[in-house]
N, C-alpha and C positions, 0 to 999 in steps of 0.2 A: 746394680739396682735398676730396676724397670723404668720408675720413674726417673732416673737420670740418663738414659738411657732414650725414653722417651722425649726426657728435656730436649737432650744434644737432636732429635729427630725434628723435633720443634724449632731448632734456632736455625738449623742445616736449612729448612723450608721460607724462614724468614732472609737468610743469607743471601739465596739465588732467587727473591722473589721481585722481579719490578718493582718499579715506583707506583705504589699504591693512590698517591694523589695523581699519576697518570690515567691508570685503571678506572679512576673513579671518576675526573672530570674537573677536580680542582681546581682553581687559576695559582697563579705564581704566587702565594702567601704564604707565610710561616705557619707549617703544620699544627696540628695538634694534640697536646698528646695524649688527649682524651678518647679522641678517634682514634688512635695507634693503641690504645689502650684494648679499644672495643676491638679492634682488626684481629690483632693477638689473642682476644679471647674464644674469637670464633676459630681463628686456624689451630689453636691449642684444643679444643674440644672437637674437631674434624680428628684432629692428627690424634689424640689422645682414643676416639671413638673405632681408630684404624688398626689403631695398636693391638686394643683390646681383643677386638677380630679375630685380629692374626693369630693374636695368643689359644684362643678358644681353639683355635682351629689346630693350631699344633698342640694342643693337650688333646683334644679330641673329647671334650669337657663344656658342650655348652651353657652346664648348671652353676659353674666356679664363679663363686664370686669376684666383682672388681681386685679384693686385695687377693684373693689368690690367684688368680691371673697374675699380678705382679709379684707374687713369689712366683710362681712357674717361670715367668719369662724369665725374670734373676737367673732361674736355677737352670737352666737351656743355652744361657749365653755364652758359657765355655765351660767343659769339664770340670776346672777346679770351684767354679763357683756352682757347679751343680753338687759335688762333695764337700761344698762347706758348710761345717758345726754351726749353728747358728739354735738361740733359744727363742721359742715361741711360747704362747700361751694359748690356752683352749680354752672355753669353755663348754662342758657337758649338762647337756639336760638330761637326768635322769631320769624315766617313766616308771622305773621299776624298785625304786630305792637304792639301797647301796650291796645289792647280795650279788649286781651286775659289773661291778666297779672291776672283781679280778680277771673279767675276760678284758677288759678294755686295757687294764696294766700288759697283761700278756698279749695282746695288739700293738699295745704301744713297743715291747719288748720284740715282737717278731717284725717290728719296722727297725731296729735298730736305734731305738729312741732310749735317753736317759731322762728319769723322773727324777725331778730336782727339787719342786715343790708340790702340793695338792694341800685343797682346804674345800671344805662343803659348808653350802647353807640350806637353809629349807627355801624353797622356791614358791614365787607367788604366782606360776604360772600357772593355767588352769593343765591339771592333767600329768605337770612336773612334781615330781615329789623334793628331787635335791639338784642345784646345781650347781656342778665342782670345777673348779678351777686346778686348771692342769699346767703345771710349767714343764716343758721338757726340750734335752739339747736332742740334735736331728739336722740329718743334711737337708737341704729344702726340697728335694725331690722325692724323699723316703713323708716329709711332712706333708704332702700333698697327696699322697699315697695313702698316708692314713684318713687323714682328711676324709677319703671315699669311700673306705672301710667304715668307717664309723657311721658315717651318714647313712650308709645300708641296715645297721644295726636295727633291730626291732626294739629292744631296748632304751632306746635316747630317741629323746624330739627332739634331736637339735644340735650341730655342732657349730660355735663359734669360734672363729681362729682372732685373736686379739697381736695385736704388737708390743714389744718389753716394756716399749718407752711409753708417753703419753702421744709422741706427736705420730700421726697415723701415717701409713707407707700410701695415702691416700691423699697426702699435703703435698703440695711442691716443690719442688725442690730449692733452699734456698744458701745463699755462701754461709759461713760458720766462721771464716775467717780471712781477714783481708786481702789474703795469698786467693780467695777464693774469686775475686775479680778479676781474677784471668779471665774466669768464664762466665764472665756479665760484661763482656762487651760485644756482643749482636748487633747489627744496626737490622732493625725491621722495617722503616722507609726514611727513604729521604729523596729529596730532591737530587738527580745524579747527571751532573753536567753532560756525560757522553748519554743519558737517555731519555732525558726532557727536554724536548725542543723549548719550553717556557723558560729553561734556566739562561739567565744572560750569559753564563759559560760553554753555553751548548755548542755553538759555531768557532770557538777559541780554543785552538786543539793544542795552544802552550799553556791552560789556565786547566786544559782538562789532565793534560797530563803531570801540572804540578800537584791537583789534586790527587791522583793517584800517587804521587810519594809521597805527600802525607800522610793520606791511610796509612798506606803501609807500615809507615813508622809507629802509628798507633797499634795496626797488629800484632805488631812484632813485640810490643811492651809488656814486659810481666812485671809483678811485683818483686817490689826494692830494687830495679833497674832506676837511674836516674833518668829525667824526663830530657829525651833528648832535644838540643838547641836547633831550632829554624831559624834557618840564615834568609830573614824576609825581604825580599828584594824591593827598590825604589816603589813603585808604582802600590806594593802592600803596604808599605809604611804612608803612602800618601794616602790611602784611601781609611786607613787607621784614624791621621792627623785630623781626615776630615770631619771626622764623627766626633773626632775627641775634643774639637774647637765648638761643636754642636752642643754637649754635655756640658760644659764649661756656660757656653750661653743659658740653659734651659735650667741648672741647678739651681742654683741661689732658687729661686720663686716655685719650681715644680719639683724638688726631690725630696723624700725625707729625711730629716737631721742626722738619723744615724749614718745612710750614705755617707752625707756630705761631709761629715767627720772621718769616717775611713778612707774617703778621697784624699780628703788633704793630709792625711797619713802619710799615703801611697805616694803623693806629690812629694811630699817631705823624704821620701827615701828614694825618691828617685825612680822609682818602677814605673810612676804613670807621669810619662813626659809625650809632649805632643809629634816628636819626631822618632821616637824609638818605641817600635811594642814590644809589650811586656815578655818575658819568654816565661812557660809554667812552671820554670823549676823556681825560679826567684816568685814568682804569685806564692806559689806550695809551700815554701819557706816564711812568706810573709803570715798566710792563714794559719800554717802549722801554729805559729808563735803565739797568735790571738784566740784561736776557738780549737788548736787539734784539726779543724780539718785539712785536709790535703788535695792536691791532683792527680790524675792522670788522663793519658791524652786519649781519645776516641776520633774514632774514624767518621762518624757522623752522628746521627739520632738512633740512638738507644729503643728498645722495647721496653716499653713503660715497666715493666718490671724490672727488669736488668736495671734501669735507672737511678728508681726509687732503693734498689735496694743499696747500691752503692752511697746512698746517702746514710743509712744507718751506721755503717763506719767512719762515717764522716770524711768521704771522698768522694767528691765532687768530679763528673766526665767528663771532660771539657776536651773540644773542636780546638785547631792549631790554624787551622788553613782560615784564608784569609775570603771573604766576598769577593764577587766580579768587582775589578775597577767601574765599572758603567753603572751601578748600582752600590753607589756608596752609602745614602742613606736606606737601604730597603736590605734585609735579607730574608729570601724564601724557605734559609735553613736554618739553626744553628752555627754560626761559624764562630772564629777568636772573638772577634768583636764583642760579638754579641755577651760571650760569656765572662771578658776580661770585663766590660765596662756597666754590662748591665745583672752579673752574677757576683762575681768578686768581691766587691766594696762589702758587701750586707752578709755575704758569708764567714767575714771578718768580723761581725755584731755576734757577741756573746749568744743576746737571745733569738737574734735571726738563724742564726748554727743550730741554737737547741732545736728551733722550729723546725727546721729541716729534717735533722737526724730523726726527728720525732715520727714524723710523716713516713721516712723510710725504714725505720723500727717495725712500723705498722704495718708497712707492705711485707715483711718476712712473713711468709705460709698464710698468707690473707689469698681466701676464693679468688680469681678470674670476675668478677661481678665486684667483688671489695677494689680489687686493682681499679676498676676503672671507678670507683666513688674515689679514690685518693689521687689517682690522675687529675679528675677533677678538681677537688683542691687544691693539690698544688697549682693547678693550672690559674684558678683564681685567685692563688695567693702569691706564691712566688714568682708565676710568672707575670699576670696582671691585677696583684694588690694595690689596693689605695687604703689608705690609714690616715686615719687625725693627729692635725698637730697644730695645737694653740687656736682650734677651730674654723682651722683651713683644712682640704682636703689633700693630703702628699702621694705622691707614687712612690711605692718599693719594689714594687713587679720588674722583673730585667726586662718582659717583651715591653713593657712600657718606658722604661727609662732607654731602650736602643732602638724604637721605634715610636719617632717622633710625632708624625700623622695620627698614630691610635693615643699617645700621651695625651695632646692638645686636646682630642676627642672626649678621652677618658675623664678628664677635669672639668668640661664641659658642661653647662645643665642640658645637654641635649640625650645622653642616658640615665640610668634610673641607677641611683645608688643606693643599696640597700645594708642591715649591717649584717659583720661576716658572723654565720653560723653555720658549722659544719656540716648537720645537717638536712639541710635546705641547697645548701653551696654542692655536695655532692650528687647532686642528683637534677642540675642547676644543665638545661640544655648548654652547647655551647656552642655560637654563629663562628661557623669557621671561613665563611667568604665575602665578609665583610666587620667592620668593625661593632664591638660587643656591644649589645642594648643595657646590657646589665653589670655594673663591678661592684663586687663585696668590700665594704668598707671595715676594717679593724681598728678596736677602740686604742690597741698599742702590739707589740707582739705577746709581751706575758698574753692580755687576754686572749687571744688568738690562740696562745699554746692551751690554757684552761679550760678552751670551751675544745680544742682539738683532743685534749685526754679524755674527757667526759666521753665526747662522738666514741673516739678508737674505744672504750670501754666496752661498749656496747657490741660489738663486731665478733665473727661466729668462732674465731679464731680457738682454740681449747685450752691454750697456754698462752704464756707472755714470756715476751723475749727483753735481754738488757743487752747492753754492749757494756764490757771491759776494756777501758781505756787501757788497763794496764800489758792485758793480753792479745788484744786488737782482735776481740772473740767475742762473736754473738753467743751469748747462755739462754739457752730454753728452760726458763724456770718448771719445771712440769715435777720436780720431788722436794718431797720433807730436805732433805739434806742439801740441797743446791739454796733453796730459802732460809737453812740455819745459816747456810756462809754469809750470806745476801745480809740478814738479820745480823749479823756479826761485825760484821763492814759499818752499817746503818750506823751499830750503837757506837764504835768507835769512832767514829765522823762525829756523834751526838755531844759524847764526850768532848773532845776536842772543842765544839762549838760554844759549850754551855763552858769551856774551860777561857775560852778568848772573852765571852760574856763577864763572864767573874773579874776579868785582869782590867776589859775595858772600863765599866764599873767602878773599878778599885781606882783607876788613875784620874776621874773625876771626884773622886770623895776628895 
């Protein structure tokens, strides 16, 4: 496919591309992922704008529309995929009634096409008398072939080439299944010690070159591989300790309860001690048990899509490598720290997990423009939320809860706290060289997730997608028969529910 095809052209560009906050002028602060959101959308719609070009240019076809440029290129990109069977649908406008219909069958037949289905309606267009929908199998170079024949016809206003399915070869490309995050780990900026003079590992060529093994060990990671162990050496584990005696001071008074209840979980089993960091196969194990979700390891800052999406299966990318010693409490990227102490805890919360998945649900085949509204969100929820509690103001944000300076800020009367509406919040500028003027405040997370399904409701998207816990598979609800199962599932769950009601019920009578 074109568009996957496309994608992989798009991540290859993101791959070998500088440091974007270099380019740009940034200072040393933790990126964000609203701007990486926006970067992405522009180098997707260059590269997306180049493709198409191309394509034009080797049909020799500057009239093909978008989708059929991406069956053309499909069907160019190797022999077999230029001879392969594949069902399309048509739609015909016909000017002349239906006395035209058997020259079109026998067009269809001298392309080598089989007619599988046909239906007519009468047409409400001006000048169309019927138009018939055509299903037919066809290799995609014989279907584009016709495509051009027909459209010469005197006969038909009009040929339209449709897709089987409902989701359009015009949507993005996104995983279907968890094996599919192999290839949702792209980094499209980050801060990179060998090529940002600002990074404090810049001039440290044994900090640069430990960070090159841990990429690599992130590359190299595919699914159902176990997360391999980092053997953290003194000086990581000291710089761990430091933050972690940091946390420990600032919780009790500035975090929210549900943290601080999964903290002392994690204390209680040992994972979060102030001399040993955690490794992710023991975090992955502990989440697994609480909310389903999982890890694995990434080599840096993700493209806000690759990101978001990995969250709809409920896996979490998490950074292994450790900050500069010189900069213990600051980090300008994502690193372990950041994600063990200020991600982890709340991704252990029932309804913090649902929140999540939710947000990343929503970024499946949502526009380049929708990506960066949910970037924004997340950005002022998960990463810098504040929420009510007993009518004090808590942080649940990780950039807040692992960067101390913006916390103390954040709770402050010195910015303007408003409450969270999705909304207003996606489209909510956001100060990335200094500390925020603005933090969305949440009445708890249910409401957060209620007013977030209402928002995603609304969004251009043409179907709705679920996750199958059971099959660790995103289903694009888009037919009758994928909704009777759905509808099937429901009522038995219904059952089940209204059947615990009766018994609980019954042991109070």
């Amino acid at each position: 496919m074109m568009a996957v095809a496309a994608a992989q052209k798009n991540r290859e560009m993101f791959a070998i591309k500088k440091s974007y906050s270099i380019e740009n002028g940034y200072p040393a602060r933790r990126r964000s992922l609203v701007d990486d959101a926006r970067f992405e959308s522009l180098v997707v719609k260059q590269t997306k704008q180049s493709v198409l070009e191309e394509a034009r240019q080797r049909s020799n076809d500057a009239g093909l529309t978008e989708e059929e440029v991406i069956l053309l290129n499909a069907a160019s990109e190797s022999k077999e995929a230029e001879n392969a069977i594949q069902r399309a649908a048509l739609v015909l406008h016909m000017r002349e009634g239906m006395g035209s219909m058997a020259r079109v069958l026998k067009t269809i037949e001298n392309f080598k096409g089989t007619v599988v289905h046909m239906e007519s309606r009468p047409s409400k267009s001006d000048g169309i008398q019927f138009d018939i929908l055509v299903k037919v199998d066809m290799s995609r170079r014989d279907l584009l072939n016709l495509i051009r024949t027909l459209r010469q016809s005197a006969s038909l206003g009009g040929v339209n080439l449709l897709t089987e399915n409902k989701v359009s070869v015009k949507d993005p490309w996104f995983p279907r299944h968890a094996r599919d995050l192999d290839n949702c780990n792209h980094l499209m900026t980050k801060y990179e010690p060998e090529l940002d003079m600002n990074h404090p590992g810049f001039s440290d060529p044994v900090y640069r070159q430990r960070r090159k093994e841990i990429a690599n060990i992130a590359f190299e990671y595919k699914y159902g591989d176990p997360i391999p162990v980092i053997d953290y050496a003194e000086t990581e584990v000291q710089t761990w300790g430091a933050v972690f005696k940091r946390v420990l001071e600032l919780m009790p008074q500035h975090f929210c309860a549900e943290y601080r209840k999964v903290f002392a979980m994690l204390q209680e089993e040992g994972i979060f001690r102030e001399d040993k960091i955690p490794q992710l196969e023991e975090m992955s194990a502990f989440l697994n048990k609480h909310t389903g979700f999982t890890l694995r390891p990434a080599a840096g800052l993700l493209t806000a899509r690759d990101f978001l999406a990995s969250l709809a299966f409920r896996v979490f990318q998490s950074t292994q490598y450790v900050r500069h010693v010189k900069t213990p409490f600051h980090t300008v990227e994502p690193d372990c720290i950041h994600e063990l102490l200020g991600h982890m805890p709340l991704l252990a919360d029932p309804a913090f997990a649902q929140f999540s998945q939710e947000i990343g649900l929503a970024s499946l085949g949502a526009s380049d423009a929708e990506i960066e509204k949910l970037s924004t969100v997340y950005w002022f929820t998960v990463e810098f939320g504040l929420c009510k509690e007993n009518g004090k103001v808590k942080a649940y944000g990780a950039g807040l809860l692992s960067s101390y300076g913006e916390l103390l800020h954040a709770i402050s009367d010195k910015p303007e706290h408003r409450p969270f509406d999705p909304s207003t919040t996606a489209v909510q500028p956001y100060q990335d060289q200094e500390y925020q003027p603005i933090y969305y405040v949440a009445e708890s997370f249910e409401d957060a997730k209620e007013k977030f399904r209402k928002w995603v409701s609304t969004m251009s998207r043409p179907y709705e997608v679920r996750y199958n816990p059971h099959t660790q598979q995103v289903e694009v609800l888009d037919s009758v028969d994928r909704l009777d199962n759905l509808m099937s599932q429901l009522n038995l769950e219904m059952l089940h529910l209204n059947t615990a009601l009766t018994k609980l019920k019954a042991s109070f009578a």
